[in-house]
C-alpha positions as protocol buffer text, in pm:
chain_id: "A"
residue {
  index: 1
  type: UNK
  ca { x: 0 y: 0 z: 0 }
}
residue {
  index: 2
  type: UNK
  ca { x: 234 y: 247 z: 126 }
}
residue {
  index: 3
  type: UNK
  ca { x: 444 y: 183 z: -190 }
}
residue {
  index: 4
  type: UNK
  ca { x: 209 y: 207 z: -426 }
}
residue {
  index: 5
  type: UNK
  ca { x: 131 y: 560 z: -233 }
}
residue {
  index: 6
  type: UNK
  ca { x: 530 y: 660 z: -301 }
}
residue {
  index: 7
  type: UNK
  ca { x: 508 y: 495 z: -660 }
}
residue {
  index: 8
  type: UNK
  ca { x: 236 y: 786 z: -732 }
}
residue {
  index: 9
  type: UNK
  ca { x: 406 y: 1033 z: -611 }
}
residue {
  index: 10
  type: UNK
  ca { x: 720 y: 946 z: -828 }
}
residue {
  index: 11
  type: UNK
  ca { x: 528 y: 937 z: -1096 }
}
residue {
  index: 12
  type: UNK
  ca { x: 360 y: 1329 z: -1040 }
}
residue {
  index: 13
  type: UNK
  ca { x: 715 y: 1451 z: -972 }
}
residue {
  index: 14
  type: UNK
  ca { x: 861 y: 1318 z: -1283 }
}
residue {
  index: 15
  type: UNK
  ca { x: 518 y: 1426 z: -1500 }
}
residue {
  index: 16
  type: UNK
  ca { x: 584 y: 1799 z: -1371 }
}
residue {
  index: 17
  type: UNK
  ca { x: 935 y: 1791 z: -1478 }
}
residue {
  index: 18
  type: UNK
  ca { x: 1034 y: 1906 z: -1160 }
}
residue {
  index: 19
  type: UNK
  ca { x: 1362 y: 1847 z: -946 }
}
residue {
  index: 20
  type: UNK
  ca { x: 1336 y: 1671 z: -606 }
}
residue {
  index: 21
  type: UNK
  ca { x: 1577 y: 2050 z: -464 }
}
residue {
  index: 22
  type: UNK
  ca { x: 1290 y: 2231 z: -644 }
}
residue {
  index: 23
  type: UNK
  ca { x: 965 y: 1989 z: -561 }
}
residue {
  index: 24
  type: UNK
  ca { x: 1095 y: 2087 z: -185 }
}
residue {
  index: 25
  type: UNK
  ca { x: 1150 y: 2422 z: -206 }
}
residue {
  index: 26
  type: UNK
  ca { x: 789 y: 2466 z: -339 }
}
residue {
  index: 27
  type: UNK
  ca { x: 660 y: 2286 z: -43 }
}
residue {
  index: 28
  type: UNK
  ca { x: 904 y: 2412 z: 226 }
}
residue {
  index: 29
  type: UNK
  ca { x: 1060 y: 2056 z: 224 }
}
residue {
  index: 30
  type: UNK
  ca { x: 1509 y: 1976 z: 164 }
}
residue {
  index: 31
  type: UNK
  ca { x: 1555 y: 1778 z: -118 }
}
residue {
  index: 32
  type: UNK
  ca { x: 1662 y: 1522 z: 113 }
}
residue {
  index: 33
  type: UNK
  ca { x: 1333 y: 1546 z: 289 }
}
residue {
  index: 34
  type: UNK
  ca { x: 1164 y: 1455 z: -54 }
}
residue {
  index: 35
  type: UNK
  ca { x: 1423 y: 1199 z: -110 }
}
residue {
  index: 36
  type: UNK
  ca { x: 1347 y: 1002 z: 166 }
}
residue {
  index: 37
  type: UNK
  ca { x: 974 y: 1033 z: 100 }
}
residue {
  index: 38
  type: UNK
  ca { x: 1016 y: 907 z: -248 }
}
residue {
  index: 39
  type: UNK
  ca { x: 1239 y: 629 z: -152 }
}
residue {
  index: 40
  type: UNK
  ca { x: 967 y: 523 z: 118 }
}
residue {
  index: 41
  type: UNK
  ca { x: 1216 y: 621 z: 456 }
}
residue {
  index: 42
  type: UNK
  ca { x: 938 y: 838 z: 584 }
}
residue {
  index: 43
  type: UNK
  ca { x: 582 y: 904 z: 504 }
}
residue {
  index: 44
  type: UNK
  ca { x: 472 y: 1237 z: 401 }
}
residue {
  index: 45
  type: UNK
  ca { x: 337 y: 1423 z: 704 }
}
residue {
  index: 46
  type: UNK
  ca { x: -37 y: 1560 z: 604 }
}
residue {
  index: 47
  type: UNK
  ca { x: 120 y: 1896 z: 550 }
}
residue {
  index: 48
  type: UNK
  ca { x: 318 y: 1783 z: 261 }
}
residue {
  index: 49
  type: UNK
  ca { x: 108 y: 1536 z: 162 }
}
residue {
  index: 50
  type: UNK
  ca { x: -193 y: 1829 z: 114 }
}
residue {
  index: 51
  type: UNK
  ca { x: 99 y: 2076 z: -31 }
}
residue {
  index: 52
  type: UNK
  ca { x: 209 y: 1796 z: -314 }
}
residue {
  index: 53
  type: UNK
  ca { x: -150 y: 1744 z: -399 }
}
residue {
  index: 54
  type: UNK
  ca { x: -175 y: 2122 z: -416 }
}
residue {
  index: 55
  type: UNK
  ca { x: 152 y: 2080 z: -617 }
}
residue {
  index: 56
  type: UNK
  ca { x: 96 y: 1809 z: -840 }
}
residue {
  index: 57
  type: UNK
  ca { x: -313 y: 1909 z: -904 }
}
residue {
  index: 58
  type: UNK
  ca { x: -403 y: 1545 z: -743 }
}
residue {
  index: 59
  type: UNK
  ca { x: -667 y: 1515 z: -522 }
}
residue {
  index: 60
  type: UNK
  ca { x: -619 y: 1394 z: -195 }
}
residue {
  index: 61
  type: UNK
  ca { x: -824 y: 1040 z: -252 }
}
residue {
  index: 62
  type: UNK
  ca { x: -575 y: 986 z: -557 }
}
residue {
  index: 63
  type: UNK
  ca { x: -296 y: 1022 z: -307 }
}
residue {
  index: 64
  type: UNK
  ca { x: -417 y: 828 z: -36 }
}
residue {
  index: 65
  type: UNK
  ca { x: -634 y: 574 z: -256 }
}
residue {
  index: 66
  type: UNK
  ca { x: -515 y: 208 z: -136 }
}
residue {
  index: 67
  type: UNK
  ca { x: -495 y: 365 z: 227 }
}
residue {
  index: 68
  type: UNK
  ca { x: -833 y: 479 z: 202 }
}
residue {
  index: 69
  type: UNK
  ca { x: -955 y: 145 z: 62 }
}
residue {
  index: 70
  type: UNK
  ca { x: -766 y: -49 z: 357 }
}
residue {
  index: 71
  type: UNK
  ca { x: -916 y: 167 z: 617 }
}
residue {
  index: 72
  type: UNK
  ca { x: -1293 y: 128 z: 482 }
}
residue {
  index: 73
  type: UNK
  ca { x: -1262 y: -260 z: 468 }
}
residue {
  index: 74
  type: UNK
  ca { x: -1178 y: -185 z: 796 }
}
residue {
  index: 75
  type: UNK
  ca { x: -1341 y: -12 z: 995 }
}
residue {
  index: 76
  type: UNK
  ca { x: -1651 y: -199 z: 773 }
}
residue {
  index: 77
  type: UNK
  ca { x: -1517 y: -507 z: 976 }
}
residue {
  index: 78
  type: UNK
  ca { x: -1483 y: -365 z: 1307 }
}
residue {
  index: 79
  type: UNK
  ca { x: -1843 y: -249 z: 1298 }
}
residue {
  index: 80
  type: UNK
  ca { x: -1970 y: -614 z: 1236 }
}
residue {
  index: 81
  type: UNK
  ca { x: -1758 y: -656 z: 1589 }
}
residue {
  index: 82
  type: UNK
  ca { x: -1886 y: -340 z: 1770 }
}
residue {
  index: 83
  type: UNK
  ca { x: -2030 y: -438 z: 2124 }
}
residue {
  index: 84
  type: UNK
  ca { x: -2366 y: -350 z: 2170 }
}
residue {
  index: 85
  type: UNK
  ca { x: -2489 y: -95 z: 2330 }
}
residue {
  index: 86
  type: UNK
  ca { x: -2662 y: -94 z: 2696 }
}
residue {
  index: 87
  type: UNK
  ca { x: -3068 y: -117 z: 2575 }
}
residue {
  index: 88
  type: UNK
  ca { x: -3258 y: 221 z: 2721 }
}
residue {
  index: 89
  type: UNK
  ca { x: -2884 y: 369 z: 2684 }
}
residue {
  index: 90
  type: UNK
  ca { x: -2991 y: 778 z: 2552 }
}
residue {
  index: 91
  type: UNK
  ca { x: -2731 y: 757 z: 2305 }
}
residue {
  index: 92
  type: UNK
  ca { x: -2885 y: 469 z: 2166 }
}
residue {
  index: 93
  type: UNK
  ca { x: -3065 y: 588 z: 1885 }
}
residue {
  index: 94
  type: UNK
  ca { x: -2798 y: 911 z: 1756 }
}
residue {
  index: 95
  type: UNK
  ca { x: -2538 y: 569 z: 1798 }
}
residue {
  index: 96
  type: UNK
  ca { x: -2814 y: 322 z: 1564 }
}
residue {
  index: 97
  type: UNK
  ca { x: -2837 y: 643 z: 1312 }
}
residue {
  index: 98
  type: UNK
  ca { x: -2442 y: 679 z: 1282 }
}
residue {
  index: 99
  type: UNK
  ca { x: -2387 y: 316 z: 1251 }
}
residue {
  index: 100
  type: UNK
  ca { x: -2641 y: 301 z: 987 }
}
residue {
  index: 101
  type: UNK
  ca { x: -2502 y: 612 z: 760 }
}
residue {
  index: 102
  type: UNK
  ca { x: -2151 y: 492 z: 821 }
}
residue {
  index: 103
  type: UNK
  ca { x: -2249 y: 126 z: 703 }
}
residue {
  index: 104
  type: UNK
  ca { x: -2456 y: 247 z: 356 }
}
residue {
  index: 105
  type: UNK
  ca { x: -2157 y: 519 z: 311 }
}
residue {
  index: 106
  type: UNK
  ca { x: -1869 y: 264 z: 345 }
}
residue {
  index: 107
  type: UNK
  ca { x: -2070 y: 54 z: 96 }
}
residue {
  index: 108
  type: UNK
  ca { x: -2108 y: 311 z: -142 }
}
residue {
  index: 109
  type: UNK
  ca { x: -1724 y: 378 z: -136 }
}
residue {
  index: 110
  type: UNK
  ca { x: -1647 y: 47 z: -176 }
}
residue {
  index: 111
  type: UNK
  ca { x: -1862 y: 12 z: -463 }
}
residue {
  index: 112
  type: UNK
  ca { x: -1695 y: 292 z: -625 }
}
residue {
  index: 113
  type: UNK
  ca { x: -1389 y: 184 z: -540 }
}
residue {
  index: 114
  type: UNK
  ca { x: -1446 y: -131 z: -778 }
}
residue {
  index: 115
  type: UNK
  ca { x: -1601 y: 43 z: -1043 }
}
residue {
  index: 116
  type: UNK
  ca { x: -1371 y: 340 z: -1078 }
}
């Protein structure tokens, strides 16, 4: 995952035609610092991973696309596992209604994940 993630962003820096020394200069990064990103030492903190996709005109989902994907499947698991919730609990319901619209949004994003 996380190489496909440094694969991409290869692949933008070499598409702009720009320099690793002026890639981080753009994005208040050392060349080194990009260096190390690109080779996979060191993930991108969110700061340079927003500034790249600033950078590069990617949107953050492009960037962060397998991640994304891992994280959905999940979480999607982990609510299958979720202990219940004491019955006559107030925070019953608002919990039932978040569950629910996290479920049917997780699906729909996983569905487009396979079709896109």
């Amino acid at each position: 995952m996380f190489d496909e993630f440094i694969f991409d962003l290869k692949v933008a820096r070499r598409k702009s035609g720009l320099t690793q020394a002026e890639c981080g200069h753009l994005i208040g990064a050392s060349p080194h610092q990009i260096s190390d990103i690109e080779r996979g030492l060191r993930p991108p903190t969110l700061r340079e991973i927003h500034a790249l996709s600033i950078l590069y005109g990617r949107n953050f989902e492009s960037l962060h696309g397998p991640l994304m994907r891992e994280l959905r499947r999940t979480i999607m698991q982990k609510i299958e596992t979720l202990p219940d919730t004491p019955v006559g609990s107030s925070e019953a319901f608002r919990r039932q209604s978040t569950i629910e619209r996290l479920t049917h949004r997780l699906l729909v994003e996983n569905q487009a994940d396979h079709d896109g």
